[in-house]
N, C-alpha and C positions, 0 to 999 in steps of 0.2 A: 822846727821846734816853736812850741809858741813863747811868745814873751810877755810879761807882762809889767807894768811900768812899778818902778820902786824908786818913790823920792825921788832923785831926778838920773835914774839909771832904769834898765830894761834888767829883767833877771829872767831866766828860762824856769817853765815850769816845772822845769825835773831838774834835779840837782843829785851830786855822784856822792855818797855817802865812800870814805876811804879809811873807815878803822883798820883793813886788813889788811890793806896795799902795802907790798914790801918789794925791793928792787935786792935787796940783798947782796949787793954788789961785788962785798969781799970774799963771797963765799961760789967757787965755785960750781960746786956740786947746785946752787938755788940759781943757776943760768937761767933756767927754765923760768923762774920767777920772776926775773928781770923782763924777757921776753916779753910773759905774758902781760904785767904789767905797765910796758910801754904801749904796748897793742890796745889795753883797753883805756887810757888815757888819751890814745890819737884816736881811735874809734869814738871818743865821747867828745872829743873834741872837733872832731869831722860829722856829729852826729846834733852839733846847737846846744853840747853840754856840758857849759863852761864855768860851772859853778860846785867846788869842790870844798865838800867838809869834813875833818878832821878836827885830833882833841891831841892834846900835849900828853894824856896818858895812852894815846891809842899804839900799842905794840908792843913788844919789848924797846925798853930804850928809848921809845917815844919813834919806834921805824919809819911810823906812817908817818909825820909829818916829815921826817928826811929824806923817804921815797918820796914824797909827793914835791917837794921842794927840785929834787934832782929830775926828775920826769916833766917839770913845767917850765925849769930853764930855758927850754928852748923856743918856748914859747914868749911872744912881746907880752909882757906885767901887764898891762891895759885890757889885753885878751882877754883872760881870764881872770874870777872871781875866786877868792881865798877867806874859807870862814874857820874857825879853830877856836879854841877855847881854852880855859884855867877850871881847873876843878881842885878845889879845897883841900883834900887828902895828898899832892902833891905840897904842902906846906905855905908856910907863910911867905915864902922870899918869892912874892910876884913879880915884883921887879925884875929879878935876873931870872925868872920863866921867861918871861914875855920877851927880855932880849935875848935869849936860846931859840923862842921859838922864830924868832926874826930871821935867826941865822940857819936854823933849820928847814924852812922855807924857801928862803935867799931870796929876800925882800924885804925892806924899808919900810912897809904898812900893810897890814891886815885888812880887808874889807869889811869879814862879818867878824865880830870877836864876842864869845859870849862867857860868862860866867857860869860851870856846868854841874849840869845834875844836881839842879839843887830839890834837896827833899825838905821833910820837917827836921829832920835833924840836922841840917848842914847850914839851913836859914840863918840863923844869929851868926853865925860863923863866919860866914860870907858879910854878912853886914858888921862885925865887928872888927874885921881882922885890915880894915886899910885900904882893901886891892878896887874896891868899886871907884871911891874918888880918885885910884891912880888908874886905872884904865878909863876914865873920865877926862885926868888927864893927857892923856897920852889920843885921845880923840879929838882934843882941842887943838894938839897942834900936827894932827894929820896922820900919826901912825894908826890905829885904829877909824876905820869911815865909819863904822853903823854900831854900836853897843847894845847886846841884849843878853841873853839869858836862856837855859832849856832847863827844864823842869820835870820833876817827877816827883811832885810836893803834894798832897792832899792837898784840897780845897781852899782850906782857909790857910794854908801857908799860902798857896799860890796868890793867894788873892791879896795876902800883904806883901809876897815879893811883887806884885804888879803893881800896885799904888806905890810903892817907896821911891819910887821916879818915874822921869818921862824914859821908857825903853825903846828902839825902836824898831826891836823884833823879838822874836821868842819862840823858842824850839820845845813840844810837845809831843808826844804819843798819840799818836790820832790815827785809827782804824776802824773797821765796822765790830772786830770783837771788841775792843773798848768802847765802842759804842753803846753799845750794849750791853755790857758786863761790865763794865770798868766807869770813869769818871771822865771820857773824853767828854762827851755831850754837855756837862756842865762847865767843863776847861773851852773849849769852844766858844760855847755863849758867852763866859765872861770876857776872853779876847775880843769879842767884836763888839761887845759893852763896852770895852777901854780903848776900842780902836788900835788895835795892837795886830800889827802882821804876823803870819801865820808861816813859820818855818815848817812843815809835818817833816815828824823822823819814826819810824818805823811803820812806815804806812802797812806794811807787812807783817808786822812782830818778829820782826828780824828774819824772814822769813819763813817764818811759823807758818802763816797762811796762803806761802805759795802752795802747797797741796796740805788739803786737812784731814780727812780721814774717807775709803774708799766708799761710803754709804755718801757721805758730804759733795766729796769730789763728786760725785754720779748724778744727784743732784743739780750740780753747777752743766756738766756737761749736756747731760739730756735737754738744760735749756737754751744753752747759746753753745754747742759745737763748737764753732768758730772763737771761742773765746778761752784762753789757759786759766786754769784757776784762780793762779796770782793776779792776774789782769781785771778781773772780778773787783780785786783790794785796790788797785790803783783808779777805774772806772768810777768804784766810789766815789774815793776822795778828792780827787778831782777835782769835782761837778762843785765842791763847796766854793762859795763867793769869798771866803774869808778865808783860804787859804792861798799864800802867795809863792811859795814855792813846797818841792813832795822831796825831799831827800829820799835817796834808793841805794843800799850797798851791793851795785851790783858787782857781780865778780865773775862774769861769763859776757862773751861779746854777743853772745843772744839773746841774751836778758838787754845788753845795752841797745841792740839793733829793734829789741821788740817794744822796748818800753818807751823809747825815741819816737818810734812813729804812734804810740799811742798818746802822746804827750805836743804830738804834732797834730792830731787832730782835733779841731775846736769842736766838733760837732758832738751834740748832747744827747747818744744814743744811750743813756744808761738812764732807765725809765723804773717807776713807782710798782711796777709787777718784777723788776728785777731784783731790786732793792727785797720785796717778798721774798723772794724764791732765795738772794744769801742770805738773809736772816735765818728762812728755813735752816739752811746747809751748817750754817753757823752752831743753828742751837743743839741739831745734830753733831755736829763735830767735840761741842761742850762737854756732849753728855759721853763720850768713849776718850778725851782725854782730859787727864787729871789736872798735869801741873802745864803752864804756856810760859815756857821758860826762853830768851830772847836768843839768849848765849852770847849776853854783851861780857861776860866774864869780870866782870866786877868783883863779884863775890869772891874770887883766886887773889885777890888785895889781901894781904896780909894772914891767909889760912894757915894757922899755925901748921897742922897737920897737908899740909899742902896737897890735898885733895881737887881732883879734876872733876868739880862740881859741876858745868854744866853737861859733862858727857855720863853724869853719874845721873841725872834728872830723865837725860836721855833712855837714859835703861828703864828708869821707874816708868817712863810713859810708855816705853813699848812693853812692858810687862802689865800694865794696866789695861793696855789693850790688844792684848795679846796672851792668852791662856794656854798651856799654866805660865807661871813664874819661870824666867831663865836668868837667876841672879849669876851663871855664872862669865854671864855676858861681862858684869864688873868688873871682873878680875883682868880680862885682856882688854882694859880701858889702859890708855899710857896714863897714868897717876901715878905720883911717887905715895901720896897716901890713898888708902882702901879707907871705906864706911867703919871697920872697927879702930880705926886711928883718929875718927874724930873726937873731939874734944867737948862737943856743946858747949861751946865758948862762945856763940854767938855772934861775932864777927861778919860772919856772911851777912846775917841781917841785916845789918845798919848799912850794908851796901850795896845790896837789890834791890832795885828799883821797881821792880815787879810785887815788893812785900810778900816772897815765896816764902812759905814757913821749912828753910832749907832741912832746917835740924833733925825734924820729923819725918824727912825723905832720905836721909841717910840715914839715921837709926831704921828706918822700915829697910833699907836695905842691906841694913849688918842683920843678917839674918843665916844661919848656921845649918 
């Protein structure tokens, strides 16, 4: 694995993204679950990848951060690196969040702690509600090491949550399709404008980009065989100078095995003709799918109509790209609410991150 120096610690440059890690413990029937995710925790950790992020909403119940706490005990604290975060919609009382998540964890201090997902709308909120100067506090006297922040703000939000203090990390969206299509390229630039270390989280788009569509993928293959599509998105981002570590939600021990030794190798085979050739593949892949939905599940935050939005996005894309329509793929989605239960209430909105115009993909999909 490589390492690379951060303030006066070493951090690897692949780090384990864990929204979905669940050990499930009381529940029989999820053995398997335990299993698997004890296996891919000593795999990452036999693999130089000891740097593990989660969020206080990630699960039911906040699972991941009480699987990850229970799967690292046995592990010596010093070992391993613990990053987690407070997101706004969990309320005001930060104070007793942040001592749940101590205990959820089962540990005395956080390494990376950041204040989450913050957009334009959640900006003031986060700066007026108290929790910055107490996790400010709580840095001074050693429960939190490093204080920063992930983002999914437009420009000019981002660019006042990055001056309202000294941070010393920050978590962004950074791929080649936001490169391209999106506002990575200018998020980017301004990070290394302000001298700000470079956490990347969806190098992938939640996996969106490990395979893109069969004209795309053909593409990538005919030019490097030897390379898997997703691997394409990691060789990328990489190669950048200003990024200090690549969060990856992997959830399979060959993704952990493969992205390990990619991650172990220094050498700078990803060249200014390859970068062409995924652009190509890219702008192809653009144009046969509609919506690049992440399926961080955000939007399921308070859906009156309790509607299983990202697997309902999931139908629109493959009926877009895939002729004719099979709406009645929606109906055997597990959702307690179907497209004609919604409410255009809007809610979804204010909670994707992606600014998916949801409303408009379920009404196209209440269709009779």
């Amino acid at each position: 694995m490589i390492y690379k120096p951060f303030k006066e610690i070493s951090l690897p440059a692949l780090g384990m993204g864990v929204m979905r890690l669940s050990v499930q413990s009381d529940k029989e029937d999820q053995s398997n679950d335990r299993t698997k995710s004890v296996d891919m925790i000593n795999c990452a950790m036999a693999n130089g990848i000891n740097f593990f992020d989660t969020a206080y909403s990630y699960g039911k119940d906040g699972e991941s951060e009480k699987s990850l706490g229970e799967l690292l005990a046995k592990y010596p604290r010093e070992s391993y690196i613990l990053s987690t975060k407070y997101i706004i919609y969990a309320g005001d009382g930060y104070q007793s969040i942040f001592e749940e998540q101590l205990k959820r964890l089962k540990t005395d201090y956080i390494d990376f702690y950041a204040i989450h997902s913050v957009t334009e709308d959640t900006y003031q909120r986060y700066i007026d509600n108290g929790c910055i100067e107490y996790f400010e506090e709580q840095q001074k006297i050693g429960r939190i090491k490093y204080f920063g922040f992930s983002s999914h703000a437009d420009i000019e939000t981002l660019t006042k949550l990055i001056d309202y203090r000294k941070w010393d990390f920050g978590l962004f969206q950074f791929n080649y399709y936001d490169w391209l299509y999106g506002i990575a390229k200018q998020e980017y630039n301004l990070f290394i404008t302000r001298k700000i270390p470079i956490i990347v989280m969806e190098p992938a788009r939640g996996g969106r980009l490990a395979s893109l569509s069969q004209k795309a993928d053909d593409l990538l293959k005919e030019t490097r065989p030897d390379w898997s599509v997703v691997s394409w998105a990691f060789r990328w981002v990489k190669r950048f100078p200003g990024v200090q570590i690549v969060l990856s939600g992997m959830d399979k021990l060959e993704q952990i095995n493969e992205n390990s030794a990619l991650f172990s190798d220094d050498s700078n085979d990803f060249n200014e003709e390859n970068e062409k050739k995924l652009f190509e593949a890219c702008e192809t892949f653009r144009k046969e799918v509609s919506v690049l939905c992440t399926g961080c599940m955000y939007c399921l935050n308070d859906c009156p109509a309790e509607i299983n939005i990202p697997k309902m996005i999931e139908i629109y894309n493959f009926n877009k790209t895939n002729r004719p329509w099979d709406l009645k793929k929606a109906d055997k989605i597990e959702s307690k609410g179907k497209p004609a239960d919604c409410t255009e209430c809007g809610i979804c909105l204010t909670r994707c991150p992606q600014k998916i115009d949801i409303k408009s993909i379920i009404k196209e999909l209440n269709v009779t």
